[in-house]
C-alpha positions as CSV (number, residue, x, y, z in Angstrom):
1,X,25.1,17.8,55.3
2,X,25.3,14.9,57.7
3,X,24.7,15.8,61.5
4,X,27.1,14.6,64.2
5,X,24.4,12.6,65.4
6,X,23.7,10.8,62.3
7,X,27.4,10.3,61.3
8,X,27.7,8.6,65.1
9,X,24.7,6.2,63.6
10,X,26.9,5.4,60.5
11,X,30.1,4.7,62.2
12,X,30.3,1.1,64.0
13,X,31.2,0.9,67.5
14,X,34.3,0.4,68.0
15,X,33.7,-2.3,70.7
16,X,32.6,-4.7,68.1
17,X,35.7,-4.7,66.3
18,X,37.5,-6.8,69.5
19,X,34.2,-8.9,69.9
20,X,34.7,-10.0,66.1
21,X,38.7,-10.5,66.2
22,X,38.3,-12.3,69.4
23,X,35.3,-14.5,68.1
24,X,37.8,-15.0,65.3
25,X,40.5,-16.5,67.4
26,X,38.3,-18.5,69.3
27,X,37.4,-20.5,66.1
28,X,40.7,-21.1,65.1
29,X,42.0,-22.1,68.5
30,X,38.8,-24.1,69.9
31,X,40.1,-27.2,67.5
32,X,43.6,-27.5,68.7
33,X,42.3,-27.1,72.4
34,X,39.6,-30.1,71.8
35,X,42.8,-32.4,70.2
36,X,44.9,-31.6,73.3
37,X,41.9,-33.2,75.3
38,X,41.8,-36.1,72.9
39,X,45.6,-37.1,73.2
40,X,45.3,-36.9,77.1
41,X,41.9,-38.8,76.8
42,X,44.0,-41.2,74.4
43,X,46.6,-42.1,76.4
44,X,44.3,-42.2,79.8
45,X,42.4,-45.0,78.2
46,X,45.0,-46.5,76.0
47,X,48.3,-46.4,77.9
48,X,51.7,-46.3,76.1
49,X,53.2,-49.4,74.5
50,X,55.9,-51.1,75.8
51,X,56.1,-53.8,73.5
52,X,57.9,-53.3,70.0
53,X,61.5,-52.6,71.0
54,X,62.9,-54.5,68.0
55,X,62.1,-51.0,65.9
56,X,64.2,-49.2,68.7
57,X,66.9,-51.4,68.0
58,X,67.0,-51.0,63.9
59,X,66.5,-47.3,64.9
60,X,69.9,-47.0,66.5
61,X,71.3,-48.4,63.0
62,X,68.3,-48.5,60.2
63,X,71.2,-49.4,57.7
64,X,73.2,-51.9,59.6
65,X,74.0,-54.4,56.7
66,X,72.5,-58.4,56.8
67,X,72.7,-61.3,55.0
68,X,69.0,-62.6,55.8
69,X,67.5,-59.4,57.4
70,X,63.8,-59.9,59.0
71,X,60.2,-58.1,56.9
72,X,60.8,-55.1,59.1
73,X,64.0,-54.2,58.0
74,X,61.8,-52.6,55.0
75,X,59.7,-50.0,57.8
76,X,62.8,-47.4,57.6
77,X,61.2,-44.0,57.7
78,X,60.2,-43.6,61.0
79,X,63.3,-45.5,62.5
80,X,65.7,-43.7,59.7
81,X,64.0,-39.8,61.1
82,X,64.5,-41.3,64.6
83,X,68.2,-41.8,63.5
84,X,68.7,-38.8,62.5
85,X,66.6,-36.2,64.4
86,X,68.3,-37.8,67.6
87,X,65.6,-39.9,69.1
88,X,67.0,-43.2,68.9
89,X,69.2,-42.7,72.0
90,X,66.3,-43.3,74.3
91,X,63.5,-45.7,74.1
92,X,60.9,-43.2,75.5
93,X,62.1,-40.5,73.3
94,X,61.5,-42.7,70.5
95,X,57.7,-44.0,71.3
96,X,57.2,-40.4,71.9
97,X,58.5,-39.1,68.5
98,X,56.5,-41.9,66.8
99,X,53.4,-41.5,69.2
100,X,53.9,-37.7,67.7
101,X,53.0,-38.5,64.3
102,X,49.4,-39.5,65.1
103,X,49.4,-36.7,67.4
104,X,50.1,-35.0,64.4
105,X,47.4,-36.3,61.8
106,X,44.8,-35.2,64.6
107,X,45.8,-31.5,64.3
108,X,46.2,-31.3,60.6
109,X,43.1,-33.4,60.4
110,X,41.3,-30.7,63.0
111,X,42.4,-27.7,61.0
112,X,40.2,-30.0,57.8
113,X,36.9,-30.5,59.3
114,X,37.2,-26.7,60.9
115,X,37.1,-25.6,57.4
116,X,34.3,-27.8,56.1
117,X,32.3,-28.5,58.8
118,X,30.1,-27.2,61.3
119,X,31.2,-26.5,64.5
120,X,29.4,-29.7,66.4
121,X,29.6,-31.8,63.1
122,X,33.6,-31.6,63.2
123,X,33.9,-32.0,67.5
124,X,32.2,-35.5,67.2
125,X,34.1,-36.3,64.1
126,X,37.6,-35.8,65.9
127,X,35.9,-38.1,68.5
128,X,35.2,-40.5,66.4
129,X,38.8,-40.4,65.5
130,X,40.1,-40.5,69.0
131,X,38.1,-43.6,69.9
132,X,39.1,-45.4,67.1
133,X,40.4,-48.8,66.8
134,X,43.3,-46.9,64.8
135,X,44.2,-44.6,67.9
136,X,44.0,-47.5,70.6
137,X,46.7,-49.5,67.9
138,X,48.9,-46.0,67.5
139,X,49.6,-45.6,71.6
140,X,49.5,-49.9,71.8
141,X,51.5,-50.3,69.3
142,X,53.9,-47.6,69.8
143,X,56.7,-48.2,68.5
144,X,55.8,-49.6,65.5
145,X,55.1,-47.9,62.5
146,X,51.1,-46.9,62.5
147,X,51.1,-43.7,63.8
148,X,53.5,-41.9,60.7
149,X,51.2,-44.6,58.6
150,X,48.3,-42.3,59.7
151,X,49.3,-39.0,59.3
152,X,50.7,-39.9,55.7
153,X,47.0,-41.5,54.9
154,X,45.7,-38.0,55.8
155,X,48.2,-35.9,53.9
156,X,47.5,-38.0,51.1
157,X,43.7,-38.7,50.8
158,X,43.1,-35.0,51.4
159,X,46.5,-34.0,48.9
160,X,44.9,-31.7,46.6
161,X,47.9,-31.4,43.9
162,X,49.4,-33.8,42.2
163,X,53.2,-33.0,42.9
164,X,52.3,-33.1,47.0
165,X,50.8,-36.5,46.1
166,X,53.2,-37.4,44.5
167,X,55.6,-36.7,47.4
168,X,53.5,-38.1,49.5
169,X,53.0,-41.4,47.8
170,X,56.9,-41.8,48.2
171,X,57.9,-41.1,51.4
172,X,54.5,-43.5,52.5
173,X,56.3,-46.9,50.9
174,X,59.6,-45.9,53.1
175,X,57.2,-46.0,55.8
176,X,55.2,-49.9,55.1
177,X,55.3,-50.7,51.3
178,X,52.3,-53.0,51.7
179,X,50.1,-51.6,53.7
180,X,50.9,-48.0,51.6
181,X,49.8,-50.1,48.5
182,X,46.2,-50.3,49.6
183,X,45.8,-47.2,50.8
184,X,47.4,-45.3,47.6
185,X,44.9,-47.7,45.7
186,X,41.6,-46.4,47.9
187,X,43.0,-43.5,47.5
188,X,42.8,-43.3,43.7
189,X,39.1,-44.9,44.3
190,X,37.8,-42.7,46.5
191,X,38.5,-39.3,44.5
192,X,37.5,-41.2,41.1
193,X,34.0,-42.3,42.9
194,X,33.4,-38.3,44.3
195,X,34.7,-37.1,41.5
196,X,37.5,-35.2,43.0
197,X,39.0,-32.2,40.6
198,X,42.4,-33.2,38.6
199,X,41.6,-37.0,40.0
200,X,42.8,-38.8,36.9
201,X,46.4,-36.5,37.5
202,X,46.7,-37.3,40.8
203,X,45.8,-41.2,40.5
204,X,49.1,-41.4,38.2
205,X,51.3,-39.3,40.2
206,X,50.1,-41.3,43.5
207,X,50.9,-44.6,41.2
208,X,54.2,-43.2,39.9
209,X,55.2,-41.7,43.6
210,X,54.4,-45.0,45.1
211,X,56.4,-46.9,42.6
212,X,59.6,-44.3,43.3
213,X,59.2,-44.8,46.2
214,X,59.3,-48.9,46.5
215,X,62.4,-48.5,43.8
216,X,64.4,-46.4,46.0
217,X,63.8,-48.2,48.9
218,X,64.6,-51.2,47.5
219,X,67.5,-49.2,46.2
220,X,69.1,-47.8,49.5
221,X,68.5,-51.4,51.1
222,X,70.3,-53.7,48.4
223,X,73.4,-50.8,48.3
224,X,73.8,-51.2,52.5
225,X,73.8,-54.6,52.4
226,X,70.8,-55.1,53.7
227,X,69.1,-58.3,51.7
228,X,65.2,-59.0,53.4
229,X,64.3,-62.6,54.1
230,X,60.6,-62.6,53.2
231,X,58.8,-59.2,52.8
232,X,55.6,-59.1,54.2
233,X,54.0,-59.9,51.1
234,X,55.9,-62.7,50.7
235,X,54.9,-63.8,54.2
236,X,51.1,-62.5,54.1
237,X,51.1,-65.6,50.7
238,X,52.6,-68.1,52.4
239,X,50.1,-68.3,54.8
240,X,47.9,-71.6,54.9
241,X,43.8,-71.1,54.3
242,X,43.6,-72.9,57.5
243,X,45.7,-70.7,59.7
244,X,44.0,-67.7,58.2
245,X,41.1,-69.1,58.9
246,X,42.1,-70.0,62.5
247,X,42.7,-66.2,63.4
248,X,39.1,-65.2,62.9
249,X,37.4,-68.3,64.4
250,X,39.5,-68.8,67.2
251,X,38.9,-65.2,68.6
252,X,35.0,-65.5,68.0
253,X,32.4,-63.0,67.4
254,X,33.7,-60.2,69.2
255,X,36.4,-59.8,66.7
256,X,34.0,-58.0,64.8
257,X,33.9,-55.5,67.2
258,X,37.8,-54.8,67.1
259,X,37.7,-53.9,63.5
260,X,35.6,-50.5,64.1
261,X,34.1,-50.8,67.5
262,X,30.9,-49.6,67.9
263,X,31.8,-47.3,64.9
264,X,30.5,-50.3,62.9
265,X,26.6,-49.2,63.7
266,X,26.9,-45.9,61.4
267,X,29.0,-47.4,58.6
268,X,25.7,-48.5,57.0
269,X,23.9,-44.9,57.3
270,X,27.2,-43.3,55.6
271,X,27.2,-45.2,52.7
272,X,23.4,-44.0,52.5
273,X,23.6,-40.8,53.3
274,X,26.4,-40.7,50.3
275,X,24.5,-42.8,48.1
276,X,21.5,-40.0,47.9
277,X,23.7,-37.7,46.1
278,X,25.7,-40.5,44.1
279,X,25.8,-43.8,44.8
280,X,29.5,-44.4,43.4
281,X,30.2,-42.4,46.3
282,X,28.7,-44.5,48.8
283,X,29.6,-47.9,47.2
284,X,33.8,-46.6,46.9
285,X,33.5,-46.2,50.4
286,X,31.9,-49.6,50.9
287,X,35.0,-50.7,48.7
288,X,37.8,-49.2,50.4
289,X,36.2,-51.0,53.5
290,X,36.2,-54.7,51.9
291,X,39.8,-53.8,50.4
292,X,41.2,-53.2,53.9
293,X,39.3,-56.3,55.5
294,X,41.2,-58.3,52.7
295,X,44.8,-57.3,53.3
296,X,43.7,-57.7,57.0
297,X,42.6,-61.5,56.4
298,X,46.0,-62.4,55.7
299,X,48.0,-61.3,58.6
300,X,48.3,-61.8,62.0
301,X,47.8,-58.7,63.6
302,X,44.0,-58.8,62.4
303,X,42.9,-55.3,64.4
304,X,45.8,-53.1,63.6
305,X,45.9,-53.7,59.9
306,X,42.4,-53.1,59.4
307,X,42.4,-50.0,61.5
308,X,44.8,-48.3,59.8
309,X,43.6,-49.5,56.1
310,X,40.2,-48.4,56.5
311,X,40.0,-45.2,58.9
312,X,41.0,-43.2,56.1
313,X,37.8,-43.8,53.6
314,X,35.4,-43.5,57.0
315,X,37.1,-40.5,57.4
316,X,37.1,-39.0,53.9
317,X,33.0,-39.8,53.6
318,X,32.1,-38.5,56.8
319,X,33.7,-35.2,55.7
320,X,32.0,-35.3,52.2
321,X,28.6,-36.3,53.9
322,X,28.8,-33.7,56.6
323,X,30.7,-31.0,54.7
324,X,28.5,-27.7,54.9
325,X,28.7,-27.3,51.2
326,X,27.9,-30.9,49.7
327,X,24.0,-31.7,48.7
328,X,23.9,-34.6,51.1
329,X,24.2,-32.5,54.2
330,X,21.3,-30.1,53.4
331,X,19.0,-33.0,53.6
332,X,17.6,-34.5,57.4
333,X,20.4,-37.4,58.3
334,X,20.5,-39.2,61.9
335,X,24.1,-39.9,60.9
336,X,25.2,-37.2,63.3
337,X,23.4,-38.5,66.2
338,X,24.9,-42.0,65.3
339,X,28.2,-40.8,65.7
340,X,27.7,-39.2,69.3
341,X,26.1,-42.4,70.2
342,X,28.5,-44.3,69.3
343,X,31.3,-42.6,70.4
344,X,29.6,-42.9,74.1
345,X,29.3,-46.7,73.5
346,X,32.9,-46.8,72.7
347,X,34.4,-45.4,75.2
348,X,32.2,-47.4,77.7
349,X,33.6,-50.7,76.4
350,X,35.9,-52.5,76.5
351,X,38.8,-52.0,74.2
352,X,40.1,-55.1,72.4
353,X,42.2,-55.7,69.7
354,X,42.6,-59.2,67.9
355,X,46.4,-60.9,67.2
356,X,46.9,-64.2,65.7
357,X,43.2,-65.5,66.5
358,X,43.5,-64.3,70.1
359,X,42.0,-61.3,71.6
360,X,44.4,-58.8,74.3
361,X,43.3,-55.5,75.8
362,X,45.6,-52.5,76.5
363,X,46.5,-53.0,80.1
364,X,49.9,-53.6,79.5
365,X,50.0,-50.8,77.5
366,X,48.5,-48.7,80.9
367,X,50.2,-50.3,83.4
368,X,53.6,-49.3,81.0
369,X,52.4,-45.5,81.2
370,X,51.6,-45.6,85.1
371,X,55.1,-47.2,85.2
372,X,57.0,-44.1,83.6
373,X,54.4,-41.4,85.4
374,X,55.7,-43.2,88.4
375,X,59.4,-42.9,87.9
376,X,60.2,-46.1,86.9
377,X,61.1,-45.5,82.9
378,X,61.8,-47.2,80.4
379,X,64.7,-49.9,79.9
């Protein structure tokens, strides 16, 4: 027969049960409260664009018919959503929705490397994603469409059935056909190379969703009237060698840098730290990486393409290398240390992005912000 002294031993204490629930609530909610700080940190060093209007305008009539309609014409997600959800009636209201979208990615993306990651591994990851070429183009670049580009590159490299991937793969080619195409095809890479489960059925409905979603847009263009000039890929092969060539060399060496930033220092340890456990692994990320410099070689906007081609596979190893399940984060890495370095470096320096062979830093984009906090607004 138990005594009332050894049932009290038996019986927790009740105070634990709060301590647990509220330990519980601080893990879920410590994310979200770090990407808050980011997007203020984001905008303090990046500004808001000003440039870009050109999208507010389609916005205020994505289907207006043409006879000889400009490459853009084609970008009609985010401008066709700001149509219709009521935020084409103001141009802040507009850079904000878009802005939103990248806002967006960074919670989704949050709520990922909470799940997989140690605490510390997945707060300097979300750094690394704040000081980003891709984030300083998403709030310079506002108005354009980058920031929806990003969040669809998250929902779809980390889509883990084929039907959302399919879905996804569609609506991403309403958003920039071309750009979409790469990143659906390092996509398909990258869960081949780490041997992702169901990757063969998701490659084909990524390829069939892109595909439905090119025809359709095509489709809802040609039946408003709207007939496009030169698409961007049409422009992108037009180009001569020489001017290509121009937009590298003309900028000098620092253009480098604007690809990755000081991110470029622990590119070389990821790819070995994933190449311990398999080296497909390592060398798909190493792919995905030349893929994105390549459709970046042949436009003008030399920074922004490449930033938002190739965030996605850094982003999709450094989870795989630093996920608290996979074989290549049980062994010793300096990777993590890399990253914290080299977020420091990055926010330290200057931050540059290259267009057509000429480098430009985000003052404009500051000055535009300190303009609106000021009262002045947008025109």
């Amino acid at each position: 027969m138990d005594t009332p002294r050894a049932r009290t031993r038996a019986t927790p204490s009740p105070s634990h049960a709060p301590t647990s629930r509220a330990r519980g609530r601080l893990a879920r909610a410590w994310p979200a409260a770090l990407v808050v700080v980011l997007i203020a940190a984001c905008l303090w060093f990046y500004g808001l664009g000003a440039g870009g209007t050109f999208y507010f305008k389609v916005a205020q009539a994505p289907l207006r018919p043409a006879a000889d309609a400009p490459y853009y014409r084609e970008s009609l997600l985010h401008v066709g959503l700001a149509h219709l959800l009521g935020f084409s009636g103001s141009l802040l209201a507009f850079r904000l929705f878009v802005l939103s979208a990248f806002w967006a990615a960074l919670l989704y993306l949050a709520a990922i490397v909470r799940r997989r990651l140690s605490p510390i591994h997945a707060a300097i990851v979300l750094c690394v994603l704040a000081f980003h070429p891709s984030a300083m183009i998403a709030h310079a670049w506002t108005c354009h469409p980058d920031a929806p580009t990003y969040l669809l590159t998250a929902l779809l490299m980390f889509a883990r059935r084929p039907g959302s991937a399919a879905v996804i793969a569609a609506v991403g080619a309403w958003n920039h056909a071309a750009m979409w195409l790469v990143i659906c095809v390092q996509t398909i890479l990258l869960w081949s190379a780490f041997a992702e489960p169901r990757a063969r059925a998701r490659a084909l409905a990524v390829s069939l969703g892109y595909l439905v979603g090119v025809a359709s847009l095509k489709g809802v263009l040609a039946l408003s009237g709207v007939q496009i000039a030169d698409d961007r890929l049409t422009l992108a092969a037009n180009q001569s060698v020489a001017a290509l060539a121009r937009q590298f060399t003309d900028a000098g060496w620092p253009i480098v840098y604007t690809l990755h930033f000081a991110h470029l220092l622990w590119l070389p340890s990821l790819v070995v730290v994933l190449g311990r456990t398999d080296r497909r692994a390592g060398l798909a990320v190493l792919a995905a990486q030349v893929l994105a410099l390549a459709a970046a070689s042949v436009t003008e906007d030399t920074t922004r393409v490449f930033a938002f081609l190739a965030w996605g596979s850094l982003l999709y190893g450094l989870v795989h290398a630093l996920d608290r399940e996979s074989p290549a984060a049980r062994r010793p890495t300096h990777l993590p240390w890399l990253l914290a370095v080299t977020v420091a470096v990055t926010i330290a320096a200057p931050k540059l992005f290259a267009w057509r062979g000429a480098l430009h830093d985000t003052s404009r984009a500051r000055e535009h912000l300190r303009g609106l906090l000021s009262g002045a607004g947008d025109r």
